[in-house]
Legacy VTK file of the C-alpha trace (Angstrom):
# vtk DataFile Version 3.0
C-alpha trace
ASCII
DATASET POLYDATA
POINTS 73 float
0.000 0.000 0.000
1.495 3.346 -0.969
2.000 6.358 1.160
-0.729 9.277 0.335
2.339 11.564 -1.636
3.117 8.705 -3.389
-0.261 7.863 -4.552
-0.865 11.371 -5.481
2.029 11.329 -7.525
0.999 8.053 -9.275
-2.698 9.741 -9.154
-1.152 12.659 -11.234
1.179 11.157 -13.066
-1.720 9.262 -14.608
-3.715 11.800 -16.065
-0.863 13.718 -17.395
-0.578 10.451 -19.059
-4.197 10.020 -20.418
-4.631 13.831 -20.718
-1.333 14.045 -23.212
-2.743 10.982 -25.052
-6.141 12.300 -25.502
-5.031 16.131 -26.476
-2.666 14.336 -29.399
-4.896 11.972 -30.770
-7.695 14.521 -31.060
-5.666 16.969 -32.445
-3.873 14.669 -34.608
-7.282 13.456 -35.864
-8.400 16.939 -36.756
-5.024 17.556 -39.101
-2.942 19.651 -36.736
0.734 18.653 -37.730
3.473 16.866 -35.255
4.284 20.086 -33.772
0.759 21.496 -33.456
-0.892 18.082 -31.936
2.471 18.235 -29.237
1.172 21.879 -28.297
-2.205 20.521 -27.741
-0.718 17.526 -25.331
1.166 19.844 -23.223
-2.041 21.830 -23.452
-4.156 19.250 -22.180
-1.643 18.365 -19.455
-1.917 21.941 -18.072
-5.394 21.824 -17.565
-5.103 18.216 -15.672
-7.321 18.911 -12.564
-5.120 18.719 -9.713
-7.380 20.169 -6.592
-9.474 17.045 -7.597
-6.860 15.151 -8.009
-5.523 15.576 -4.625
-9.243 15.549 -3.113
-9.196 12.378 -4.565
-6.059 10.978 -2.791
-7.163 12.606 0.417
-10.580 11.017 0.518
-9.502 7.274 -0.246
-6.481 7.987 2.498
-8.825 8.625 4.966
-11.395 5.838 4.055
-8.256 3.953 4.556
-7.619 4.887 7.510
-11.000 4.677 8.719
-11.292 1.111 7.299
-7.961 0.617 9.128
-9.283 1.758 12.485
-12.734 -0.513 12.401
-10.357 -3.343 11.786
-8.355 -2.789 14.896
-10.949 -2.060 17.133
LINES 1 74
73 0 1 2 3 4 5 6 7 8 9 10 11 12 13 14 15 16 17 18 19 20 21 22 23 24 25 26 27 28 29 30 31 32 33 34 35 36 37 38 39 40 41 42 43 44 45 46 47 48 49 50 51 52 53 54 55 56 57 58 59 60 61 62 63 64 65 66 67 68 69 70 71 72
């Protein structure tokens, strides 16, 4: 089980992934050369939603926690 920074990194580091994927394939698909559909990657990575993203992390931590706590008690 992963510390909460590292699964926020791994959280993150995951929809840079997808986000860069998506942003070049659909700008790619519209014509946009090489240099263009890279622009619209990085794009897309820049607009990754990180205050959910850490929201995200938080909440399972604590259910963890939580679910951690019942199960010592």
């Amino acid at each position: 089980m992963d510390d909460p920074c590292t699964s926020l990194a791994k959280a993150v580091r995951q929809a840079c992934v997808e986000a860069a994927i998506e942003g070049f394939t659909v700008a790619a698909m519209r014509g946009l050369c090489h240099e263009g559909a890279v622009e619209a990657a990085v794009s897309a990575v820049k607009q990754v939603p990180i205050e959910e993203l850490v929201a995200d992390v938080a909440n399972a931590a604590a259910g963890r926690v939580s679910e951690e706590a019942s199960s010592a008690a």
